[in-house]
Structure formats: structure tokens, C-alpha cells
N, C-alpha and C positions, 0 to 999 in steps of 0.2 A: 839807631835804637833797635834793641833785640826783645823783641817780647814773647813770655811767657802767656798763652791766650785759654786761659779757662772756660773752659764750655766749648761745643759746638754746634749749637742751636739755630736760631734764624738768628740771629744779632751774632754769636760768634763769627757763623760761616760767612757772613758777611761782612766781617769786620777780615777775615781771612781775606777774601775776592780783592774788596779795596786797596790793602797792602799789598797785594801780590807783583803788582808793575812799579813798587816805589823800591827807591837804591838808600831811604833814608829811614826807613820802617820794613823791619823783616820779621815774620811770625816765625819763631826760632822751633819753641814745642807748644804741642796743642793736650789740653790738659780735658779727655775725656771720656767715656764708661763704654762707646759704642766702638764697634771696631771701624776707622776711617784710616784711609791712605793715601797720603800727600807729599809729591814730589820734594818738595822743597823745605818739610817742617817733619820735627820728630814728634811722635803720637804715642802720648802713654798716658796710663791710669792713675802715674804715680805722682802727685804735689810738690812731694821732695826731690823730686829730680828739676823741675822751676826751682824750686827754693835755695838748693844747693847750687845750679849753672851760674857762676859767677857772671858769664859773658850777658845772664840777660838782668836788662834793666829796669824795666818793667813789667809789671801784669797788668793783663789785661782781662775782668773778671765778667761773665758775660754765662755764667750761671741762673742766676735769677735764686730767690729764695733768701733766705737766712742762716741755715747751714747746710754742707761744710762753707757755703763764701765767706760768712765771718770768721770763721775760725783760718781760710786761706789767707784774707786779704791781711788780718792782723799778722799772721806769723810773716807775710811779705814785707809788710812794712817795715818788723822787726828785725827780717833780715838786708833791712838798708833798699829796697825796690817799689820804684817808685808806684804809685798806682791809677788804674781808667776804669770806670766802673759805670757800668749801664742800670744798675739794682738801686732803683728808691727804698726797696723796702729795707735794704740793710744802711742805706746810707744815714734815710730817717729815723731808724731803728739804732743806732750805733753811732751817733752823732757825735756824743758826748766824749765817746772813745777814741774813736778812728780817728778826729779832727786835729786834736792835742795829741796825738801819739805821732802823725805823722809830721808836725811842727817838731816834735823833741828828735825825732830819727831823722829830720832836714832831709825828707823825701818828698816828693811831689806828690798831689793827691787832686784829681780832677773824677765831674761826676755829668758831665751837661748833658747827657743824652738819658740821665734819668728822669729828667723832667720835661715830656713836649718833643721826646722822639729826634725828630729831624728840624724841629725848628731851633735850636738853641738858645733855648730861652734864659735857660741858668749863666751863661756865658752875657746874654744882655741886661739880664737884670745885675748883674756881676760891674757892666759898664757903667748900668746907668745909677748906681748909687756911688761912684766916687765922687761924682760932682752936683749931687743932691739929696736932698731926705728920698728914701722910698717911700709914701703912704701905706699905701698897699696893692695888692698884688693876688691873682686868680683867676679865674674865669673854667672855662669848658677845657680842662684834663685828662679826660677819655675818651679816647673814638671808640671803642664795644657802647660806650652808652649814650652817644652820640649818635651813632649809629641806628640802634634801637627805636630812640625816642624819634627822630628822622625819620625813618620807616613807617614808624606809626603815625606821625604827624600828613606824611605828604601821600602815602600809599592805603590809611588807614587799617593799618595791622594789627590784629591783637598784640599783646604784650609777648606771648608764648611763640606766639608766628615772626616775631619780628626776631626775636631770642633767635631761634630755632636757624634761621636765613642767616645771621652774623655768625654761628655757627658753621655754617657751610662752609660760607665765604673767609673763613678762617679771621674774623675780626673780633670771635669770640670762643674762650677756650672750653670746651669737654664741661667743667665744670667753674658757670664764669662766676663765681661768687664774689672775687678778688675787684669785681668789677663791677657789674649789678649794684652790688651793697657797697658800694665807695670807699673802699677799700684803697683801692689803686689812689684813687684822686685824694685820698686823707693822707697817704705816705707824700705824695706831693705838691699840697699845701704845704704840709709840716715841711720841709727840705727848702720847699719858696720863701719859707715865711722865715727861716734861719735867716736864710741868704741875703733878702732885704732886711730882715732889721737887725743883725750882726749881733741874734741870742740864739740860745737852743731850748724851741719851743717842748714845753712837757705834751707829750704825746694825748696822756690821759684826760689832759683839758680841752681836746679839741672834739667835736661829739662831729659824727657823720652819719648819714644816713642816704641810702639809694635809690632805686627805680626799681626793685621789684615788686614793689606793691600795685604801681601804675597799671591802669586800665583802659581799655579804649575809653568807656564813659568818662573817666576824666580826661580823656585826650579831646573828645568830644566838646565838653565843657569849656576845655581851653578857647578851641577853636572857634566855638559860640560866640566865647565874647573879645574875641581878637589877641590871643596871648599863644604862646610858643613855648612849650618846655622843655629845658634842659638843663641837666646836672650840672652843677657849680660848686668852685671851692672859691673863699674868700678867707684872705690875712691884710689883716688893717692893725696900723699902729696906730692910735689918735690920743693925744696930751698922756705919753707915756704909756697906755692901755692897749694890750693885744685883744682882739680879738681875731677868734680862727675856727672856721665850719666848712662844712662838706651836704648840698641839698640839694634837691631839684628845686628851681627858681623859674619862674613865669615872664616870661617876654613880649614886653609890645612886637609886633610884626616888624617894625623900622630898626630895632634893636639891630646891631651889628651879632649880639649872639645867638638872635632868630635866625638868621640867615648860614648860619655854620651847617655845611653838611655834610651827610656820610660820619666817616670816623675820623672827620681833620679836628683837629684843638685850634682854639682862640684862644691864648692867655696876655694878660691885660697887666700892666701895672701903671698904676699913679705916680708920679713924680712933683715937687714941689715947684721944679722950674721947669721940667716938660709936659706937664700936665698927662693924660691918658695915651699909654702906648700901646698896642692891641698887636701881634703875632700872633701868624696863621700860620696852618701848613698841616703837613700829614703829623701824627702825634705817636706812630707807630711804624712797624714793618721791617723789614730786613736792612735795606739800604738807604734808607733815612735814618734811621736809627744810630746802623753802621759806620754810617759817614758822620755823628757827631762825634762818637767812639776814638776815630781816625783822627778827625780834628784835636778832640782832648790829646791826643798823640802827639800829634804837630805842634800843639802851644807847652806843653811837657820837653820836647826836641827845645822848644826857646825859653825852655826856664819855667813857663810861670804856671805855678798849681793853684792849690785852693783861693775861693772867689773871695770870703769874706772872713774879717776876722771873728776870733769864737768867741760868742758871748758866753752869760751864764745863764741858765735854766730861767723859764719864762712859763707862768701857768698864764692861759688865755681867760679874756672874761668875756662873757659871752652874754653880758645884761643888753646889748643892743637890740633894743624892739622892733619886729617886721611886721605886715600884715600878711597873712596868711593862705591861702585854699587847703581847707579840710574836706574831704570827703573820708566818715566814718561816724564812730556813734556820738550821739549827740547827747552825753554827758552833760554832768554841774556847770565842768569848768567851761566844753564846750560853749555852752547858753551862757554861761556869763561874758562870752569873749566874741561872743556870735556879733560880726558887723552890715553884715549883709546874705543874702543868698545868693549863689554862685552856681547856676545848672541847677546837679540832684549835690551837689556839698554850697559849702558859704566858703565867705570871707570873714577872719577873725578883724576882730580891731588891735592896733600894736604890741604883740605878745615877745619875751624877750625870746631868742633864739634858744636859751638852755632851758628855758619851761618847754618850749613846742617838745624839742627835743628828746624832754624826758617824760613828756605825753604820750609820744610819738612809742617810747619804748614802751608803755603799758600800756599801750593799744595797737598790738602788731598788725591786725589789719585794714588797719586807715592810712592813708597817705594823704600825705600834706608837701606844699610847693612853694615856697615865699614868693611875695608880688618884687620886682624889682623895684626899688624905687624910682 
């Protein structure tokens, strides 16, 4: 295999290192804006020079963003070249495209290291529905908010101090919006939630919401009464019915995803005849990342690409009722939904997820945490 390697980032450069001792994966050109020099690979600024090298057969896209990647990885595909791609956000964002284009061009199209880093998650949930329904499928998708919430929980750190430390430590970027505000973790539900239930979720019905409202007083409050917070994504099929969110969610201490720390991912899916499968592992980084990259390579060298077949478009319903923690103002709806008091916020009584949700957006300064059940 000869590949064309877009980007040279930490997931590029990495994906460089790991090919470099294989005799069956060769990084031919490296497609990037910086000036770098490498023995063994040509380095240029130009697209159309991968595009036009008949010798290379793959790309490998390792950009990140929206464009130019979508506009590379489409015109790759069209020029017959298969593709590996580390980018949820174009993956989940271009679903509808990419997926049916690269079935019609009979090129290969792998993406597992977009979802869960180095644990390969997409690659298992990929197994484990040929031989049973998926339920559903989610859990803790971001180590920056992992991380975060972690630091405040065990070191008790402000929100801003803990921000500021994942910053250092590079597990949070310059400006981490993409991640804070679940962003990151909404591209991949939507991409998990394809994959188990073999449709293409409409992006615009899945609401998400983040950790940057969170304060120590609520972390406090957690702790008072024995519960652990951390950012959650959930996609559930139940008697034909999607639902699919993105929250901060409250954990008993026993909870297997109280226990997740630093910036590792737990993602969980339910099976019909395996019941709850839980994967762990780093969810980020160079060479975790890199080495699922590599792998997508390796199962491309034996043929087999994309995980699931393509459904049609799927709006999510989101009428499923949770109970709550609110900490904010204490509104009509508030007091009519009020079930308990909770610290200095309450507990609602079971409110649907797309009410909290669009409460939540016309009161930007309260934050709310669903109870697990």
C-alpha cells in the first residue's frame, strides 16, 4: 500500500513513525502547509499531486476540520483511492455523501480512530452487530472533559483552573470549545449511532450540551450527596425509536463511569445477546490515535472497509424522561418540575430530555446534569 498522508499534525506524524519500519504500508507524499523533510516520503503543498500519483492507493486524511478535508477526501474517492480518516467531524458531517459515493467508486472507506482514539471502538461495535440487534451505545467520549471534570472532582479545582492545567498538559486546545461545549462528543454519538443502527442520524435532532457552565459549587453538591460527574453521549434504538443526546450525567461512586480517569474514554454499548460491553483506554493522543489509523490500513491491505450498511436519514426523538440537577433560576417551569432539593440547586421530577434541553438554552447560565438511572 502506498499512501497519500494529509496533514502532519500529531495524528499525522504519527501515523508517519508507525509505517515507517512496515515493508507493506509506505507513506509515498506527505500533504502539508509547513516546511518538513523526510527521508523516505515526498513533501508538498499540492492535493493534486496525491490525486494524480497513480502508484498511491490510499489517503490518508489526518487534517482535522471540514474543509479543504471534504473537498480532498471527495475528489480521492472520485479518483478511485481508497480512504482512512481520523476526522468525526467530517465523517458525521458528510455521512450521507462519503458513504454512498465510496460504495459507487468500489473504494474502501474506514474511519475507527474517529471515534475513542486508540481503543477501536467503531471497529467493535462494527463486530458486535453482525450477530445481534445493537441497543444502544455511548458513554464518556472526551478526555479534555474528562479530564476537567476529574480534576475538579478529586483535586477540587475550579472549573477555570482545571480548564487552564488540561491546557498545559496539551489535553486541551488554545481554544477548547469543540470540547467544553460537546461538540466533539455530539460528532461522535452521531457517527456511533450510524454504525449501530445501520441509518444516518439527522444531525439537527440530536441537542448537546457541555461543562462549561459547571462549578465547583456544583461539583460540591455532587459530592455531598455521593454522585460523580461526567459528560455523556447516549444513542438508543427502542421499538423502532432513536433517541440521541450529548450531557453531563451524575454517577453513583460504584458506577464504572465514576471511576474513569484523567482523559481515558469508556464507551459502552448494549447488545441483545451480549448484554453491556464497556471499552476503555486512552480516547486521544499521537500514537493511540495513530495506531488505529494504521490498523484501518492493515484491514484496507485485506479488503474490508466500511463497518455498516447505509441507512436512510433518521430524526432522533428525544421525548425520553430523566430526572434532573438544576442549579439556576427558579422559574414557573422550574417550580412546577421542582422534586427535591439538591445542595444550593434540586432535583426535577422526570422531565423529557428535549424540554430540559431547550430550557437549558434560554437560561445560559444554569447548568443541569441528568441522574443516571
Amino acid at each position: 500500500m502506498k499512501i497519500g498522508l494529509l496533514g502532519f499534525g500529531v495524528v499525522g506524524r504519527g501515523v508517519y513513525d508507525l509505517t515507517a519500519a512496515r515493508d507493506d504500508i509506505q507513506v509515498a507524499k506527505v500533504v502539508c502547509l509547513e516546511e518538513v523533510s523526510l527521508p523516505d516520503a515526498e513533501v508538498t503543498k499540492d492535493f493534486q499531486s496525491v490525486l494524480n500519483d497513480e502508484t498511491i492507493d490510499t489517503v490518508v486524511e489526518a487534517m482535522g476540520g471540514l474543509h479543504p478535508a471534504y473537498e480532498f477526501v471527495k475528489a480521492a474517492i472520485e479518483a478511485g483511492k481508497n480512504i482512512v480518516t481520523s476526522n468525526k467531524a467530517l465523517v458525521a458531517t458528510f455521512y450521507d455523501e462519503l458513504i454512498p459515493l465510496a460504495k459507487e467508486k468500489g473504494v474502501l472507506f474506514r474511519c475507527t480512530a474517529a471515534v475513542g482514539g486508540g481503543i477501536g471502538w467503531l471497529s467493535e461495535l462494527e463486530r458486535a452487530r453482525r450477530s445481534q440487534t445493537v441497543e444502544s451505545v455511548g458513554g464518556i467520549m472526551n478526555g479534555t472533559t474528562n479530564y476537567i471534570l476529574d480534576s475538579m472532582t478529586r483535586l477540587g479545582l475550579g472549573y477555570a483552573e482545571a480548564l487552564r492545567q488540561a491546557q498545559e498538559l496539551g489535553y486541551a486546545e488554545a481554544n477548547p470549545t469543540t470540547d467544553v461545549e460537546g461538540i466533539d462528543t455530539w460528532h461522535k454519538v452521531i457517527l456511533s449511532s450510524n454504525i449501530a443502527f445501520g441509518i444516518s442520524v439527522n444531525p439537527e435532532s440530536v441537542p448537546a450540551v457541555g461543562i462549561s457552565r459547571i462549578t465547583a459549587e456544583d461539583v460540591e453538591n455532587f459530592t455531598n450527596n455521593g454522585y460523580i460527574c461526567k459528560l455523556v453521549s447516549t444513542g438508543k434504538m427502542e421499538d423502532g425509536k432513536l433517541s440521541a443526546y450529548v450531557q453531563p450525567t451524575l454517577f453513583g461512586r460504584g458506577a464504572l463511569e465514576a471511576a474513569v480517569p484523567a482523559n481515558y474514554n469508556l464507551i459502552t454499548l448494549v447488545g441483545s445477546a451480549s448484554g453491556r460491553m464497556s471499552f476503555y483506554g486512552q480516547g486521544a493522543g499521537r500514537y493511540p490515535t495513530a495506531y488505529n489509523v494504521v490498523q484501518d490500513c492493515t484491514d484496507v491491505l485485506s479488503g474490508r472497509g466500511f463497518y455498516s450498511p447505509y441507512g436512510g436519514k433518521v430524526n432522533a426523538d428525544n421525548s425520553v424522561c430523566l430526572c434532573y440537577y438544576v442549579r439556576g433560576e427558579m422559574d414557573a417551569w422550574l417550580k412546577e418540575n421542582k422534586e427535591a432539593d439538591f445542595g444550593t440547586g434540586i432535583v426535577t421530577k422526570p422531565v423529557s430530555v428535549e424540554k430540559m434541553h431547550a430550557w437549558l438554552k434560554a437560561h445560559p447560565e444554569a447548568f443541569a446534569a441528568a441522574l443516571d438511572k
